[in-house]
Rosetta silent file (secondary structure, phi, psi, omega in degrees, C-alpha in Angstrom):
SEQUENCE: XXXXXXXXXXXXXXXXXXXXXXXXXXXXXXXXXXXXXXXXXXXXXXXXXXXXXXXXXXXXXXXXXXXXXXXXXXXXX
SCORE:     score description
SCORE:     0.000 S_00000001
   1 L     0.000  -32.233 -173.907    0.000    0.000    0.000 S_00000001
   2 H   -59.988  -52.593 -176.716    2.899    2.230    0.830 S_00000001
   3 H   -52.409  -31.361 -173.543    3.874    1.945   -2.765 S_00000001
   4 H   -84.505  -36.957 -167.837    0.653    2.678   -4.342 S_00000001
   5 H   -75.016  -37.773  163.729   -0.127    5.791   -1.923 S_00000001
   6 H   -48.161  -54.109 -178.306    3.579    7.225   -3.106 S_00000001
   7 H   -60.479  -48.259  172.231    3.189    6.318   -6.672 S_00000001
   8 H   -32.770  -87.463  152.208   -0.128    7.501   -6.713 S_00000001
   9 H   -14.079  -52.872  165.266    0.591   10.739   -4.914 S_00000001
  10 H   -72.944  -20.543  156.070    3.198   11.378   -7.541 S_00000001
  11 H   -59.879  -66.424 -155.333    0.968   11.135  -10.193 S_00000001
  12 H   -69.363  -26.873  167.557   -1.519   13.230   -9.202 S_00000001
  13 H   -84.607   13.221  172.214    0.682   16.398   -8.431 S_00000001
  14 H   -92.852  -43.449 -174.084    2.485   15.627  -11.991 S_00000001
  15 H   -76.631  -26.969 -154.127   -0.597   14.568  -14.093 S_00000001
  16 H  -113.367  -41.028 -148.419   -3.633   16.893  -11.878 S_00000001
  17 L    63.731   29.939 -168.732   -1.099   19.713  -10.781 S_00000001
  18 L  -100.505   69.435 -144.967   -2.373   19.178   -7.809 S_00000001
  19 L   -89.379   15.460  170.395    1.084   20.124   -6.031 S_00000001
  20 L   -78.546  -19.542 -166.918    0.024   20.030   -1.981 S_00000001
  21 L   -59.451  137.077  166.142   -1.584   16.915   -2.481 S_00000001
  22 L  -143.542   72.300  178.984   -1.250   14.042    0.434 S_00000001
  23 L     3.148  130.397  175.314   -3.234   11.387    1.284 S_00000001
  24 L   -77.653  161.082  164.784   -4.974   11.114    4.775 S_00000001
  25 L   -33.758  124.353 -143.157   -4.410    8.479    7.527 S_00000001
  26 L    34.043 -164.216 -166.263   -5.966    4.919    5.511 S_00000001
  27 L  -167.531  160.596  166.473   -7.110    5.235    2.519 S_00000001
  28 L  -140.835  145.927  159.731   -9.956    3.530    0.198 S_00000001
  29 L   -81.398   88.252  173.962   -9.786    3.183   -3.429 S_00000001
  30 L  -131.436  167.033 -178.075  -12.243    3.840   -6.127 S_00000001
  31 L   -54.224  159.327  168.561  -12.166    4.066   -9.979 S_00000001
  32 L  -117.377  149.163  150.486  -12.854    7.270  -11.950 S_00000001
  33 L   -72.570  136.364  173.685  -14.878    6.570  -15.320 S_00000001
  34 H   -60.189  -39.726  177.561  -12.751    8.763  -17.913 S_00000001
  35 H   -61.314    8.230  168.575  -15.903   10.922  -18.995 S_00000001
  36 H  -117.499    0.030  174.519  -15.513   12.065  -15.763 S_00000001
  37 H   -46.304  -39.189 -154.237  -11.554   12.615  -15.383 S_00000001
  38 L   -78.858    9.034  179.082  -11.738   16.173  -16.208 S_00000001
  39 L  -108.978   -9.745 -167.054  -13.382   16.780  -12.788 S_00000001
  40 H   -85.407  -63.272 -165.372  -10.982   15.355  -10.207 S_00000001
  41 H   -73.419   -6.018  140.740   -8.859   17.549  -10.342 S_00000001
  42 H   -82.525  -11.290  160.121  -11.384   20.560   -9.246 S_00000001
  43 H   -78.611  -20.045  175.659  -12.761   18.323   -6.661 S_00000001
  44 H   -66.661  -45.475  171.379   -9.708   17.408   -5.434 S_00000001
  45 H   -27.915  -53.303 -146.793   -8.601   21.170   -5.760 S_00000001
  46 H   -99.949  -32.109 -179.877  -12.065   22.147   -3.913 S_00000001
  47 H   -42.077  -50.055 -175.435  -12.427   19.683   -1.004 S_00000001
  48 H   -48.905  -47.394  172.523  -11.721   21.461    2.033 S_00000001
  49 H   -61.030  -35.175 -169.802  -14.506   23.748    0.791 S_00000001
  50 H   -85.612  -22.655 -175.953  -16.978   20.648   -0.554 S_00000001
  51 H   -98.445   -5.873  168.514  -16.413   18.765    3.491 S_00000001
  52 H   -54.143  -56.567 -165.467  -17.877   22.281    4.786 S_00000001
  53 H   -92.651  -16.662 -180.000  -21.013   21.072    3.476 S_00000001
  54 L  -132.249  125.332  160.482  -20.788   16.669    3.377 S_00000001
  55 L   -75.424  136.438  178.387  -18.417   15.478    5.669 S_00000001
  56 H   -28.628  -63.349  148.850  -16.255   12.817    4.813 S_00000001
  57 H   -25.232  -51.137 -179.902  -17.700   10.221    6.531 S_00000001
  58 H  -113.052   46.982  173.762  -20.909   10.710    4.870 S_00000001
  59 L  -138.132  -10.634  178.240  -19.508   11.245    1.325 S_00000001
  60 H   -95.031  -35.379 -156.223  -17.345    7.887    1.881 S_00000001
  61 H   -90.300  -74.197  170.846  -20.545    5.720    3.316 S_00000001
  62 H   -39.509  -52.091 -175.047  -22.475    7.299   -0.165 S_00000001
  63 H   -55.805  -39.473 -174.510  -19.541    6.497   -2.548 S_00000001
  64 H   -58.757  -54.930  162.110  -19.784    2.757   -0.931 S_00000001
  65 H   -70.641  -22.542 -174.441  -23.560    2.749   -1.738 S_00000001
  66 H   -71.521  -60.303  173.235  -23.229    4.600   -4.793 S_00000001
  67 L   -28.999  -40.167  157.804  -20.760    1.089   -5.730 S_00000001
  68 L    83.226   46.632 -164.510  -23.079   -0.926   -4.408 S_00000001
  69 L   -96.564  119.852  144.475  -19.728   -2.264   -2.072 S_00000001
  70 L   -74.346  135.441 -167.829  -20.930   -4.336    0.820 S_00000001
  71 L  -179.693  139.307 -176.303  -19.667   -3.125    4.197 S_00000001
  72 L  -118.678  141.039  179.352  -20.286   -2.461    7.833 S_00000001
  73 H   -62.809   -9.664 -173.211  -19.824    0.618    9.207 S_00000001
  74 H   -81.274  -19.512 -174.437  -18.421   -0.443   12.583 S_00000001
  75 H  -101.150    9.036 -148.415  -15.016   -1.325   10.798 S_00000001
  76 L   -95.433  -35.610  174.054  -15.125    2.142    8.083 S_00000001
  77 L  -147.382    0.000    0.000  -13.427    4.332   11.313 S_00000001
């Protein structure tokens, strides 16, 4: 995991220009569809403002359902 959140990480400030970016304590993984690449990098750009109004927590527990990813919440934090 160490490898992918570095490798990652290096992508995304080379490829997004995103060049503060760092991953938080864990991590989950999900796919982008490409008609929608051209957006990550304003939400990533945008979060701290976009968790004012949805909190992590309940934008991770939606992404999960959106996925249709079985999971119980007692192990997500």
């Amino acid at each position: 995991m160490r490898v992918l959140k570095g490798e990652s990480s290096e992508w995304v400030r080379r490829e997004l220009g995103v060049a503060d970016f760092e991953w938080q304590q864990g991590y989950g993984a999900f796919t982008v569809s490409p008609s929608q690449i051209e957006k990550v990098p304003h939400y990533v750009e945008h979060q701290a403002e976009h968790h004012r109004h949805k909190t992590f927590q309940e934008e991770y527990v939606e992404l999960l359902k959106l996925a249709g990813a079985d999971y119980d919440e007692r192990y997500l934090w």
